[in-house]
C-alpha positions, 0 to 999 in steps of 0.5 A: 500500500503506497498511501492508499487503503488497498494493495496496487500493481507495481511496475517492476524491473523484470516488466520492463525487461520484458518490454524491452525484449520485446522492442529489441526483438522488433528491432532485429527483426527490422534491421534484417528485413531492410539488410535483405532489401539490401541484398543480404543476408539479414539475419547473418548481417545481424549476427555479424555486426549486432549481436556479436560485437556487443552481446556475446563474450568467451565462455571461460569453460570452453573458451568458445566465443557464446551470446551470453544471457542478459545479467545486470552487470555494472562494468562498463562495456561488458557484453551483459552490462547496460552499456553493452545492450545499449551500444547494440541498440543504438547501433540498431537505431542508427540503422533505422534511421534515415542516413540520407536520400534514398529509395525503396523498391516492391512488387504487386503483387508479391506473387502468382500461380500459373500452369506450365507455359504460361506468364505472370505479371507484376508491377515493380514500384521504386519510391523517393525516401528523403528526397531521393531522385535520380536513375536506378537500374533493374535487374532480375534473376530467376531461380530456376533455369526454366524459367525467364523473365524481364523489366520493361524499362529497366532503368527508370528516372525517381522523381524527388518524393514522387515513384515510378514503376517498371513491368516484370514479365515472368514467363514459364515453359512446358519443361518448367518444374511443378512448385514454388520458384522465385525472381530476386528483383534488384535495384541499383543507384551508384552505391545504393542497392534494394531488392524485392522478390516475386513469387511464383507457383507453378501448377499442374496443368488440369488433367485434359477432358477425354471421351470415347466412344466404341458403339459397342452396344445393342444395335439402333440409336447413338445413345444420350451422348449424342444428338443427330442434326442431320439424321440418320446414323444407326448403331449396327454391329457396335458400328455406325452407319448411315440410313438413308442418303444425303448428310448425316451429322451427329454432334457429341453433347459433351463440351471440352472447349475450343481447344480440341482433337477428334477422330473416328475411323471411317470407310466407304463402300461405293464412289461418290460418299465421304465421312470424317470428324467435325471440331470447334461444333457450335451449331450446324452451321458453324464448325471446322470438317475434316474428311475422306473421300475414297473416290477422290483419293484425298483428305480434305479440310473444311470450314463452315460459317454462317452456313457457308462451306469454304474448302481449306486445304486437300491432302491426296493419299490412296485410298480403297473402298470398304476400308477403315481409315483413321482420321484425326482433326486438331484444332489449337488456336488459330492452327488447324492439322489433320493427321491420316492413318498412323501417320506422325506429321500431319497430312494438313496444316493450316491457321484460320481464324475463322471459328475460335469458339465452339466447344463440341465435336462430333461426326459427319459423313454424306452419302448416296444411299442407305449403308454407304458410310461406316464410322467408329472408334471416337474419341475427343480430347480436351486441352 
């Protein structure tokens, strides 16, 4: 009771020992994350220059050089007297303090997550601190060797209390490793030098959309994934075939975006009759056709917009009648190819622009009679 009726909390030394431990706590953390801005490491620069010179001292036992607790100790400059501690946060705050014009640098944002092949963007601030001005050039490094990247510009003019930026672009490839990766982004003024780091996460890739379909199943109708816009296919003998003359066109109701490869095996029995895929299917006027044509001799390539059909590009290969023929139809962007059979270079390659969209796929055959066209093993695949 200190002139009161009832007992009151007293400040002790042991809480504002507590309190300071935790400002110096705050401070070290500081000091070394604006060394790591510097380029250091911070909290071996911290070791090195901080605790060592002022809070460390020979352990008489070992002879072996300690950090050492905290005492009261009353010798002047001991590691563990007032005057030791209080040299180590003095150093601490002239670290803090300003020295002089200078500038910062930071990304926004710090970090992104792509897929394999793909680019990320941040933009990279350098700010005025104390009236700095001046040009300062930018550098970056990635961690990994699959990946690159660049800063457009890289030297840029810091007004006086004002900022500017710079781009960094970060580009990946399909070799790139799955996980985190990093690009150190550094900044140099004549003896002036700060860096920030941007993260970047590579993801895998989504595994791609995959169909197929046999026919394997009890003869008649093509099933609930199948819609005919032009009928008539049937199922006969885990094939199908056309039923009646003319175009037949059959779209697969499931969707895998514009990005796309379908193929099917076809065959024909008399002249004058043609089967093949369709990709980039949005409705029955707009989509991409590939075929083949026994009588012509030749693959061809096709485009239909708006109702139009535009020929593409023709492949010639020889061809027999009543004989299943593999065709297969990519279509990746703006590039278009068709591969024939076992063959592993494309029979077309062509870049049209014409049709981006379209999620769905299908079949399509024309023929004279009933019985004319043959289709089977189908298959679709997403990106």
């Amino acid at each position: 009771k200190i002139g009161g009726t009832h007992h009151i909390p007293i400040p002790s030394i042991r809480l504002k020992m507590l309190r300071e431990g935790i400002e110096d706590y705050e401070y070290l953390t500081l000091v070394a994350a604006k060394k790591e801005q510097a380029g250091l490491d911070g909290q071996a620069w911290v070791r090195a220059n901080i605790l060592d010179p002022y809070m460390a001292a020979v352990d008489p036992a070992d002879g072996v050089r300690k950090f050492i607790t905290y005492v009261w100790n009353k010798n002047p400059g001991a590691p563990t007297s007032s005057t030791g501690l209080l040299r180590a946060r003095e150093e601490l705050a002239q670290i803090l303090s300003p020295e002089g014009p200078d500038f910062g640098l930071g990304a926004a944002p710090t970090s992104k997550s792509v897929g394999p092949g793909a680019a990320a963007s941040s933009q990279i601030s350098i700010a005025s601190l104390a009236a700095f001005s001046g040009g300062v050039g930018l550098t970056c490094a990635p961690s990994h060797p699959a990946v690159t990247c660049s800063l457009v510009p890289s030297t840029v003019a810091v007004p006086s209390d004002g900022n500017t930026t710079s781009t960094l672009t970060v580009t990946t490839t399909a070799a790139t490793p799955v996980g985190a990766h990093s690009v150190l982004i550094r900044g140099q003024s004549g003896t002036l030098a700060h860096q920030a780091v941007f993260g970047l996460t590579v993801q895998a890739p989504a595994p791609a959309l995959s169909y197929s379909d046999t026919f394997n199943r009890d003869n008649g109708g093509l099933g609930s994934n199948w819609n005919e816009y032009l009928p008539n296919f049937e199922i006969f003998n885990g094939q199908i075939r056309n039923t009646d003359a003319n175009g037949q066109e059959a779209q697969f109701v499931r969707p895998v975006g514009p990005d796309q490869t379908v193929a099917a095996n076809c065959k024909m029995l008399v002249a004058e009759n043609s089967c093949g895929v369709m990709a980039r299917w949005s409705n029955a006027n707009n989509f991409y056709y590939a075929r083949i044509d026994v009588g012509q001799q030749n693959i061809a390539l096709f485009r239909r917009v708006g109702g139009v059909v535009t020929p593409l590009a023709t492949a010639k290969r020889p061809l027999r009648y009543d004989t299943y023929y593999r065709i297969r139809l990519v279509a990746n962007g703006p590039s278009l190819t068709v591969y024939f059979g076992d063959e592993t270079a494309p029979a077309i390659s062509r870049t049209d622009t014409a049709l981006s969209g379209g999620n769905y796929a299908g079949i399509r055959s024309y023929a004279t009679a009933a019985s004319m066209t043959w289709l089977n093993n189908f298959t679709l695949t997403g990106p």
